[in-house]
Backbone and ligand atoms as CSV (ligand in chain L), in Angstrom:
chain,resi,resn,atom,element,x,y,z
A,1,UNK,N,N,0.853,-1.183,0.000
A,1,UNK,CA,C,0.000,0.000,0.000
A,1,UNK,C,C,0.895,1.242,0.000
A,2,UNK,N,N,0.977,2.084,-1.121
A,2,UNK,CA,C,1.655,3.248,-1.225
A,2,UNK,C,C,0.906,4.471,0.608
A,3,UNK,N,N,1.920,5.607,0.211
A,3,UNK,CA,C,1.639,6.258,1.536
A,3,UNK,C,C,0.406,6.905,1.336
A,4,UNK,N,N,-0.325,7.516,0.054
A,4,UNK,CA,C,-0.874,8.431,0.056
A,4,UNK,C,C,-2.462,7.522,0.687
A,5,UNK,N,N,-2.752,5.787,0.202
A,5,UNK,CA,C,-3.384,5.415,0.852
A,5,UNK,C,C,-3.432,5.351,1.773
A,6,UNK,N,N,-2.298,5.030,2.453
A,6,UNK,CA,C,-1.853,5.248,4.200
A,6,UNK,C,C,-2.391,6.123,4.940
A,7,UNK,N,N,-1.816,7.547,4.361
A,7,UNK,CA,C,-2.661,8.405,4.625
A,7,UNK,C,C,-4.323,8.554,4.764
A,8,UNK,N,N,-5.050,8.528,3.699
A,8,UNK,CA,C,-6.142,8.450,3.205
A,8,UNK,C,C,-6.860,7.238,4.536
A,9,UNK,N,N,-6.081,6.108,4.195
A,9,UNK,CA,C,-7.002,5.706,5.588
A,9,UNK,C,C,-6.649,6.115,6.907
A,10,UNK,N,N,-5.999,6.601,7.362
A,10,UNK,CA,C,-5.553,7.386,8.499
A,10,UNK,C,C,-6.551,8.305,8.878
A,11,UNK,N,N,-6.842,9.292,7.637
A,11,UNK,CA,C,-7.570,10.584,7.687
A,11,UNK,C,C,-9.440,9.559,8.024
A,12,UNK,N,N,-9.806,8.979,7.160
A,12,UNK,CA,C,-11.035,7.949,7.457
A,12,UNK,C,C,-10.952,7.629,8.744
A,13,UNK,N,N,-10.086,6.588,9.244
A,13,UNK,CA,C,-10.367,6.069,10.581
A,13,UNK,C,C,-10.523,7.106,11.314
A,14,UNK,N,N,-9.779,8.320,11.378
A,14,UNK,CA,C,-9.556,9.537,12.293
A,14,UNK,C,C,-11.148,9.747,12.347
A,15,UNK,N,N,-11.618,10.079,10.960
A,15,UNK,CA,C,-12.994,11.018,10.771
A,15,UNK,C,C,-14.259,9.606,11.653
A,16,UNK,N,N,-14.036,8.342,11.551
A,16,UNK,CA,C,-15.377,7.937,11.614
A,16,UNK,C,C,-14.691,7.642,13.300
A,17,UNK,N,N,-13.475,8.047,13.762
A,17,UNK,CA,C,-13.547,7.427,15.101
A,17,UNK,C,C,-13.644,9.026,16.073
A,18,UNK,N,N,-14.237,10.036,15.361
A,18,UNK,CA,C,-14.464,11.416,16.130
A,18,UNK,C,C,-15.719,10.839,17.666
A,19,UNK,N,N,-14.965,11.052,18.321
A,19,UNK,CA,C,-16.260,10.880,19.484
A,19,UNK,C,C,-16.851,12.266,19.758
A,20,UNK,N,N,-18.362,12.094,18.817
A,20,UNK,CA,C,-19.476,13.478,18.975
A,20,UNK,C,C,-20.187,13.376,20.302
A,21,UNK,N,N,-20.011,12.339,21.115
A,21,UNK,CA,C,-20.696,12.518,22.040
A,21,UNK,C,C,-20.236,13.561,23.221
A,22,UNK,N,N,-21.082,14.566,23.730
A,22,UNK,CA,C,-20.324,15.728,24.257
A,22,UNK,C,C,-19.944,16.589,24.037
A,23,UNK,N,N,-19.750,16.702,22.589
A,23,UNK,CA,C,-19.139,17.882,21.450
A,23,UNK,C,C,-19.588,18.742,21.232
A,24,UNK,N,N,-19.377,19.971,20.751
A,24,UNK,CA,C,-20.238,20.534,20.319
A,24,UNK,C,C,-20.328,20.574,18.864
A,25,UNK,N,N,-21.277,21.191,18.257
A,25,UNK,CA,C,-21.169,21.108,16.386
A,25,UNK,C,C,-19.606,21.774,15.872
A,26,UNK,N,N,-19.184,21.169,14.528
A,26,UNK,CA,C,-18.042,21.640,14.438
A,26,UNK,C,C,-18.118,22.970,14.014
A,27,UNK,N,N,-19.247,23.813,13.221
A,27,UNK,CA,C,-19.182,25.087,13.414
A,27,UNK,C,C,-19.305,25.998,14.606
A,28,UNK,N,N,-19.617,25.592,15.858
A,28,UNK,CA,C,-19.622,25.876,16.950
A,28,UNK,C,C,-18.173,26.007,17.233
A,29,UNK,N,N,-17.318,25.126,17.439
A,29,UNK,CA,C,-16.202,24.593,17.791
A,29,UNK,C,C,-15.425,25.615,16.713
A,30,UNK,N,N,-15.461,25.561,15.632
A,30,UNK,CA,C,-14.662,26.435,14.534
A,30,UNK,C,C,-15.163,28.118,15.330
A,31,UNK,N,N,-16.151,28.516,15.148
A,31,UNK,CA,C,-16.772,29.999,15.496
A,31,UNK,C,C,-15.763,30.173,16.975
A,32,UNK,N,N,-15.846,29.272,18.168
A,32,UNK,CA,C,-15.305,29.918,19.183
A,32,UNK,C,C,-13.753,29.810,18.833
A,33,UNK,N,N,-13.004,28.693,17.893
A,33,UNK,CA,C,-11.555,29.114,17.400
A,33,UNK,C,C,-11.365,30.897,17.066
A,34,UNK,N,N,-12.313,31.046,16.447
A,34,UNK,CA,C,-12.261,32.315,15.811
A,34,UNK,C,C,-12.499,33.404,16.973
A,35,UNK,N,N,-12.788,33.290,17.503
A,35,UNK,CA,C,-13.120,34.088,18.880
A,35,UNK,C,C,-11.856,33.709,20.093
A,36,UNK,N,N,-10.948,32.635,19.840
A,36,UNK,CA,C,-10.340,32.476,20.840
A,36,UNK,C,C,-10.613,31.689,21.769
A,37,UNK,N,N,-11.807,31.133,21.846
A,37,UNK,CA,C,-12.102,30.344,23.086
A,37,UNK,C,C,-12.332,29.176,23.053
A,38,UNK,N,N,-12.003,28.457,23.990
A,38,UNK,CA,C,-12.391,27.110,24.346
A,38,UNK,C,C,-13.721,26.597,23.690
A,39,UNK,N,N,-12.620,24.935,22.751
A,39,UNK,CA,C,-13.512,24.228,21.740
A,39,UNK,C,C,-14.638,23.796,22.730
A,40,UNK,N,N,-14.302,22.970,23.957
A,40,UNK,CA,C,-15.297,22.450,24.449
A,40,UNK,C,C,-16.721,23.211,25.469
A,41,UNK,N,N,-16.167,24.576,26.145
A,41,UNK,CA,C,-17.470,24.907,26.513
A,41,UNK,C,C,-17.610,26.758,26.084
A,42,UNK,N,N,-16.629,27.127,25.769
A,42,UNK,CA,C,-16.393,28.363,24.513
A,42,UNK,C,C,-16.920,29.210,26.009
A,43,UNK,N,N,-16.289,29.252,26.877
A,43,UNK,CA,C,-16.212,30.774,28.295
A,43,UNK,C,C,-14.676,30.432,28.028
A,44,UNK,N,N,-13.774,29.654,28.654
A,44,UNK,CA,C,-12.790,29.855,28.154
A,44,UNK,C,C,-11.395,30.204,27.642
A,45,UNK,N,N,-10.537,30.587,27.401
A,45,UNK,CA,C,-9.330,31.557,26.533
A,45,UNK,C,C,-8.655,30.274,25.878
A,46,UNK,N,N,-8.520,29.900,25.070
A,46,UNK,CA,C,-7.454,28.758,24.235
A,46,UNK,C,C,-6.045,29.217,24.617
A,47,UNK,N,N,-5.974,30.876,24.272
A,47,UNK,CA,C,-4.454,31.441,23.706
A,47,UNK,C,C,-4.183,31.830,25.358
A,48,UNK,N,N,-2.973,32.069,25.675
A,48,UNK,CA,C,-2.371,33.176,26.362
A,48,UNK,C,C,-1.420,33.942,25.979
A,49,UNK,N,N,-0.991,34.993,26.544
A,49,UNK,CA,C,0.002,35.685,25.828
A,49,UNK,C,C,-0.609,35.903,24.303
A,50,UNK,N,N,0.891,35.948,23.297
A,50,UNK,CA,C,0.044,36.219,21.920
A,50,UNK,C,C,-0.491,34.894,21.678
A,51,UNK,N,N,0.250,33.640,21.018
A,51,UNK,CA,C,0.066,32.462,20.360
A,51,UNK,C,C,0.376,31.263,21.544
A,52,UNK,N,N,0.388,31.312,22.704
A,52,UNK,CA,C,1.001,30.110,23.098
A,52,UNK,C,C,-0.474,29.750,23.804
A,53,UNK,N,N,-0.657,28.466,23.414
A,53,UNK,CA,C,-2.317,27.581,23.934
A,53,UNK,C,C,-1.815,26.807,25.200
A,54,UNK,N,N,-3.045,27.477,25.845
A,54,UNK,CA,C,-3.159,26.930,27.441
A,54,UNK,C,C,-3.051,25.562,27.884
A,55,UNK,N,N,-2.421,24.946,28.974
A,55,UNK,CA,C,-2.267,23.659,28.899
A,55,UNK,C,C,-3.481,23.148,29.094
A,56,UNK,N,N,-4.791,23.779,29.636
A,56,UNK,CA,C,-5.950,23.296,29.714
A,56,UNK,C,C,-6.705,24.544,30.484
A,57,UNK,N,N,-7.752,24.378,29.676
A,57,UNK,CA,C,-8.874,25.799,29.610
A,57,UNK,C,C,-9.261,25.969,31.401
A,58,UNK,N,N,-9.352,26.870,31.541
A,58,UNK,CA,C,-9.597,27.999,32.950
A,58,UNK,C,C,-11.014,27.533,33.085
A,59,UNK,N,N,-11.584,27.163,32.376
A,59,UNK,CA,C,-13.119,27.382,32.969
A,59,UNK,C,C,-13.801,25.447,33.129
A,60,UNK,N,N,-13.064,24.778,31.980
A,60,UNK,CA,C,-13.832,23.364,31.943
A,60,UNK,C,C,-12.889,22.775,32.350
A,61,UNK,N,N,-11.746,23.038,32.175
A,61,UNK,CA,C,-10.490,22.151,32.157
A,61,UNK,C,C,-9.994,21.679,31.222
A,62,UNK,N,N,-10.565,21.330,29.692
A,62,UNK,CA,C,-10.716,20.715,28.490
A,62,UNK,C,C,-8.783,20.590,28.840
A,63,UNK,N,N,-8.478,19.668,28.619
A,63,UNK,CA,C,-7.092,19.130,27.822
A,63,UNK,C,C,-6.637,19.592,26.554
A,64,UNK,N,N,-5.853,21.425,26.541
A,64,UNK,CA,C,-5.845,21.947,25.374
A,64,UNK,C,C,-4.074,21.826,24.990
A,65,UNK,N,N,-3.291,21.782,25.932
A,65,UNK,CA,C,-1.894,21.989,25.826
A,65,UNK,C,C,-1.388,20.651,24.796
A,66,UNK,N,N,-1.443,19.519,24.677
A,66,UNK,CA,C,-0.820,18.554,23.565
A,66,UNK,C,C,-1.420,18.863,22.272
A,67,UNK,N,N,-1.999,19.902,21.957
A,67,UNK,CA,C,-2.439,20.365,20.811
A,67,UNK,C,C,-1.145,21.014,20.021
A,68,UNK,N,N,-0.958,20.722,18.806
A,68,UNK,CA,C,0.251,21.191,18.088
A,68,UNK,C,C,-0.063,21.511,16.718
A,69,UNK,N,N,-0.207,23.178,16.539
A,69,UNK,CA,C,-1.138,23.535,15.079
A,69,UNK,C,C,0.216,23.550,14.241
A,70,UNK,N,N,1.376,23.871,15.053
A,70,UNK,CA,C,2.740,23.668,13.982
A,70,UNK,C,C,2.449,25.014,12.896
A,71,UNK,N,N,2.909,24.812,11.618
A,71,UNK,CA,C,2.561,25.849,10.742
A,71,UNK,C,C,1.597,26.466,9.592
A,72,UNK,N,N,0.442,25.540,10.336
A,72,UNK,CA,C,-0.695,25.710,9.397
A,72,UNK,C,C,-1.353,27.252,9.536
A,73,UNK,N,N,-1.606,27.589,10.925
A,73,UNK,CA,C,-1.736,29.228,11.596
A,73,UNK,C,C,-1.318,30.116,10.723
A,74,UNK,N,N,0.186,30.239,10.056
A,74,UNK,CA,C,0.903,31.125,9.285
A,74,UNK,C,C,0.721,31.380,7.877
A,75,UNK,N,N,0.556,30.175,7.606
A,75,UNK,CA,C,-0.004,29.421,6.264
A,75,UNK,C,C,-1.392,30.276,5.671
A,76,UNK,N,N,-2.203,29.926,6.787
A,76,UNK,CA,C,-3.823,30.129,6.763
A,76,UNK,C,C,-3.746,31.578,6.465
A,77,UNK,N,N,-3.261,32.676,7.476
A,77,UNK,CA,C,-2.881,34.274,7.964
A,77,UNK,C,C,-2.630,34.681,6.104
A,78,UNK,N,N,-1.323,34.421,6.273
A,78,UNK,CA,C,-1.220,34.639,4.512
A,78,UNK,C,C,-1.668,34.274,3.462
A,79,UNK,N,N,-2.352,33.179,3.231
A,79,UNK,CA,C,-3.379,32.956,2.238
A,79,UNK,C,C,-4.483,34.176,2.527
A,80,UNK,N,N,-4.962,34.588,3.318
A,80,UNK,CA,C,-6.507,35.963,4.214
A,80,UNK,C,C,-5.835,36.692,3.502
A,81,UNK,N,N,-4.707,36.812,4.359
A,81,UNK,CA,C,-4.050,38.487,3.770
A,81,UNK,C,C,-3.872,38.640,2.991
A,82,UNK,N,N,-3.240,37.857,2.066
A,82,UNK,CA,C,-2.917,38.122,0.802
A,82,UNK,C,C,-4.128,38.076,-0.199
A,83,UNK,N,N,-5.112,37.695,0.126
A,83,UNK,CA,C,-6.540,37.860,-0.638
A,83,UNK,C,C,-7.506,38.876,-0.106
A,84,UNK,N,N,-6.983,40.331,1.059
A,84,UNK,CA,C,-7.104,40.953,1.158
A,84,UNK,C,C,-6.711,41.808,0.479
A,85,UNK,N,N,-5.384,41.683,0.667
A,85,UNK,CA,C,-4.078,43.015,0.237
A,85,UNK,C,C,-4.038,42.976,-1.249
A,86,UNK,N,N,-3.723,42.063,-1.580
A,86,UNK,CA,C,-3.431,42.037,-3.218
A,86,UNK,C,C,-5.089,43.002,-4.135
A,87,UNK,N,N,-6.287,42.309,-3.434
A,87,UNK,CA,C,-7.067,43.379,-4.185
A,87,UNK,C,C,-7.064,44.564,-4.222
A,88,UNK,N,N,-6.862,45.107,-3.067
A,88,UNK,CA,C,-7.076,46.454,-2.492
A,88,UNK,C,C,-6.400,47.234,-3.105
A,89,UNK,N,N,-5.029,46.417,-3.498
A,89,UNK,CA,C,-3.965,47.367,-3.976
A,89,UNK,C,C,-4.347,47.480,-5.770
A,90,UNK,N,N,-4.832,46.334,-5.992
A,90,UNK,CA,C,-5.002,46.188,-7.405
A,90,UNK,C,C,-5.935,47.000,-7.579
A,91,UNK,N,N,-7.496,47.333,-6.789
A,91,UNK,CA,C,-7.816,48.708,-7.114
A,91,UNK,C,C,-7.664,49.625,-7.096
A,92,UNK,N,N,-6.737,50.008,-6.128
A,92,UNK,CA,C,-6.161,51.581,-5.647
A,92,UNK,C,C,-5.601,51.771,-7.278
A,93,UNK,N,N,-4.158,50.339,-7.748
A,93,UNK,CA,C,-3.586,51.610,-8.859
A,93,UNK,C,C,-4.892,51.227,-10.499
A,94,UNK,N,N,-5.478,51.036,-10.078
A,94,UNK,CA,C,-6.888,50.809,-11.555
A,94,UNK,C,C,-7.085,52.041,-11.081
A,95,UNK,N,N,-7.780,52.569,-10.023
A,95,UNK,CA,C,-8.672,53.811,-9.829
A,95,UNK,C,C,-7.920,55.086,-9.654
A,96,UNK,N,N,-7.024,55.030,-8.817
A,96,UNK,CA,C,-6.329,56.158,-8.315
A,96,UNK,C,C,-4.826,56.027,-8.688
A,97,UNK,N,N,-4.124,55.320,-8.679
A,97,UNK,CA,C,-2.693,55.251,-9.401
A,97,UNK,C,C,-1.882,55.914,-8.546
A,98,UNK,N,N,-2.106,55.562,-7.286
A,98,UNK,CA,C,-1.367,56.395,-6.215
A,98,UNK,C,C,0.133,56.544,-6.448
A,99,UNK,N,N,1.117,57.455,-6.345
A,99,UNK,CA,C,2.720,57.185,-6.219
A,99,UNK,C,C,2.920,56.127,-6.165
A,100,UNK,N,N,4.447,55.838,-6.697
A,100,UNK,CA,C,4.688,54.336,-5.608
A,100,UNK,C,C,5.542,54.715,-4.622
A,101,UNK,N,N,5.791,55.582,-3.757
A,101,UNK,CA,C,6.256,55.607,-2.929
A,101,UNK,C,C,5.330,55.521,-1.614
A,102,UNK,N,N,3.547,55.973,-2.286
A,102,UNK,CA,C,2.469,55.405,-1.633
A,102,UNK,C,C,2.792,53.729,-1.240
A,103,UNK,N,N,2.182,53.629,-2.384
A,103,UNK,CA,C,2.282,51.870,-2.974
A,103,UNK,C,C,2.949,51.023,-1.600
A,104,UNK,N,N,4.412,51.519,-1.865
A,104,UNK,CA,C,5.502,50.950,-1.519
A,104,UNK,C,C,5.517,51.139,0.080
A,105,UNK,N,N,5.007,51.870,0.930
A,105,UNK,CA,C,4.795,52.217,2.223
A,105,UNK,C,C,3.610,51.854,3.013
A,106,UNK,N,N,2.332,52.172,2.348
A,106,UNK,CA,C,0.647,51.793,3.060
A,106,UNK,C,C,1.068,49.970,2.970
A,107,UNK,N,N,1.261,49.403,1.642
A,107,UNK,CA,C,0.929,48.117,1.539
A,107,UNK,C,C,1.603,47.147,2.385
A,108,UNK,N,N,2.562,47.366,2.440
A,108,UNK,CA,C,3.626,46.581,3.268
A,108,UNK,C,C,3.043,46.748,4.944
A,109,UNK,N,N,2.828,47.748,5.289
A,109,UNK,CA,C,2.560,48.274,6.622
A,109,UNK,C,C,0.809,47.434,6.863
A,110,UNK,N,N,0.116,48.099,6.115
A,110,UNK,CA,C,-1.205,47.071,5.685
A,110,UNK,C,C,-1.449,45.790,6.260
A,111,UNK,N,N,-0.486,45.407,5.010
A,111,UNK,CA,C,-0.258,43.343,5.413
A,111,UNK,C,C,0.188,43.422,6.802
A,112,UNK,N,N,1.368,43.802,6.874
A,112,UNK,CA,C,1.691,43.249,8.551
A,112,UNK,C,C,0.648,43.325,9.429
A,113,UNK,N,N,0.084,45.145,9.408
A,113,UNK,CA,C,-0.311,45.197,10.833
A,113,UNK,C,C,-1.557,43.741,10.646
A,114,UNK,N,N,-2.356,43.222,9.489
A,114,UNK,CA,C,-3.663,42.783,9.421
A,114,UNK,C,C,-2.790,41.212,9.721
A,115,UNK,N,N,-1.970,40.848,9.447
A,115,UNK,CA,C,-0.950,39.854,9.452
A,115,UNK,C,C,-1.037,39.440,11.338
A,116,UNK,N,N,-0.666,40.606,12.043
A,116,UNK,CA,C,-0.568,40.684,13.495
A,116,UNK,C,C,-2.087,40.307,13.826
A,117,UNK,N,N,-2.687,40.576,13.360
A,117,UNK,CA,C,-4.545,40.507,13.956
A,117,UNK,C,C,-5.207,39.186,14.038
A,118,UNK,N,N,-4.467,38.714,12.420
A,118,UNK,CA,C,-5.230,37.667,12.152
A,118,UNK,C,C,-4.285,36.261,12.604
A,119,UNK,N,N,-3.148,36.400,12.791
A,119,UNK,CA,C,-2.389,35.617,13.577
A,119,UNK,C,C,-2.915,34.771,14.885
A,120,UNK,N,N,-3.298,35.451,15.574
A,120,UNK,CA,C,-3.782,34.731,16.891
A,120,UNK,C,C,-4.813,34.415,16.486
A,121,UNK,N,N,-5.979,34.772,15.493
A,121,UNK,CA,C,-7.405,34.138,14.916
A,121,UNK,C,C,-6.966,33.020,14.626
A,122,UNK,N,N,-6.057,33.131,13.500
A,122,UNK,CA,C,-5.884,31.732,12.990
A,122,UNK,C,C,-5.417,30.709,13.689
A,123,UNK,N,N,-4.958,30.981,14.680
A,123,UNK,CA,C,-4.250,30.009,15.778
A,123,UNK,C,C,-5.394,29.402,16.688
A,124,UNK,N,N,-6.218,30.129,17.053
A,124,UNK,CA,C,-7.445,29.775,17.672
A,124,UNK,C,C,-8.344,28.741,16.686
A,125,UNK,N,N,-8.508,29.040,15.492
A,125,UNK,CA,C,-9.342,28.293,14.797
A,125,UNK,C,C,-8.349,26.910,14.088
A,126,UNK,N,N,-7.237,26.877,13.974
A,126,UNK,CA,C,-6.454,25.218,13.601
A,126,UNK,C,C,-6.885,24.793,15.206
A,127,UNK,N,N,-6.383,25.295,16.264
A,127,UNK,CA,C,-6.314,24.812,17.463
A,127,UNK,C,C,-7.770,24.102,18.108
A,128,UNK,N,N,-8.966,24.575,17.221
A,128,UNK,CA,C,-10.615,24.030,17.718
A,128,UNK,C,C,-10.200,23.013,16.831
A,129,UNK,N,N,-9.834,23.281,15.222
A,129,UNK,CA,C,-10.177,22.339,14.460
A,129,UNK,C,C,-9.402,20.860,14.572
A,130,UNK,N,N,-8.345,21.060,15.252
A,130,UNK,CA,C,-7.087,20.079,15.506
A,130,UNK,C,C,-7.925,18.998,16.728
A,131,UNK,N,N,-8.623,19.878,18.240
A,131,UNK,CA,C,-9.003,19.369,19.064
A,131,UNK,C,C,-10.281,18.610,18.095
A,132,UNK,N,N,-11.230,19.441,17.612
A,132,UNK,CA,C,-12.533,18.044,17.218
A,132,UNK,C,C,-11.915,17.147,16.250
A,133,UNK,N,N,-10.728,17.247,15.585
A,133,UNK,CA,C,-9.918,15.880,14.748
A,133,UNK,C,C,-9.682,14.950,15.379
A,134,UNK,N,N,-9.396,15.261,17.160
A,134,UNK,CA,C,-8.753,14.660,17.639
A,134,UNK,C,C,-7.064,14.344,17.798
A,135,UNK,N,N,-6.721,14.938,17.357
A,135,UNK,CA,C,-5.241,14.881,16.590
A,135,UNK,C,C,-4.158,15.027,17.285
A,136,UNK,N,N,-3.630,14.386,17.851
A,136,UNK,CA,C,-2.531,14.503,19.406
A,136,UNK,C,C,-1.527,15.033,19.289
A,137,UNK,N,N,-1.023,14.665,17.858
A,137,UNK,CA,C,0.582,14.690,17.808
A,137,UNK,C,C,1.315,13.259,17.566
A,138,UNK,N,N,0.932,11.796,17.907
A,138,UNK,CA,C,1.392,11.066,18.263
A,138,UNK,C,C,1.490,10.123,16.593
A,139,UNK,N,N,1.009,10.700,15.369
A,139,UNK,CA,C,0.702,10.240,14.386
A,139,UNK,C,C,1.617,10.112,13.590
A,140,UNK,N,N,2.666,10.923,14.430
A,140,UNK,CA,C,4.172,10.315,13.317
A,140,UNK,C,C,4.348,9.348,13.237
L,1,ZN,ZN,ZN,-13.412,25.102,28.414
């Protein structure tokens, strides 16, 4: 059996061995990622500090610390941003044709600061989506 089946049944067994009992819906669970809070009863904080996830939530206890989003968070951030930024700019020089010394100063500054915002979002929402996968870490 090549890996990609390997995989493939990996990802199956994972999906049909999700224990829903107790759970909440996974758009539930995704919505409070996005908000930051705890997959299992969303009162809560996942994050502390900027990005580092709590070893287990303040309010339920949920078991959040063996969670490991690794570099999907960064991944996610710049795919947003960059399907923010890239339009914005592509209309500014269609409509207005600002300098580029505009250009070259708003855009860069732009991305980051929205880069900084959406950073800890995205970390919150792999981190719900990782917990209802189930996904430990231990799958190497
Ligand atoms: Zn909780």
């Amino acid at each position: 059996m090549d890996v990609v089946s390997d995989a493939r049944l990996w990802f199956i067994s994972k999906i049909m061995s999700i224990n829903t009992v107790n759970k909440p819906k996974l758009l539930t669970i995704l919505l409070r990622g996005v908000c930051k809070s705890c997959p299992q009863c969303g009162k809560g904080r996942t994050l502390h500090s900027y990005l580092k996830v709590r070893p287990e939530c303040t309010e339920c206890g949920e078991s959040l610390g063996h969670i490991r989003a690794d570099d999907f968070p960064p991944y996610l951030t710049m795919v947003i941003v960059g399907h923010i930024i890239v339009p914005l700019l592509l209309l500014s020089e269609r409509h207005y044709a600002p300098p580029t010394w505009f250009q070259m100063t708003v855009w860069p500054i732009a991305a980051l600061a929205l880069m900084g915002v959406m950073l800890p979002i995205s970390k919150g929402f792999c981190v719900n989506l990782i917990w209802h996968l189930g996904i430990t870490g231990e799958e190497r």
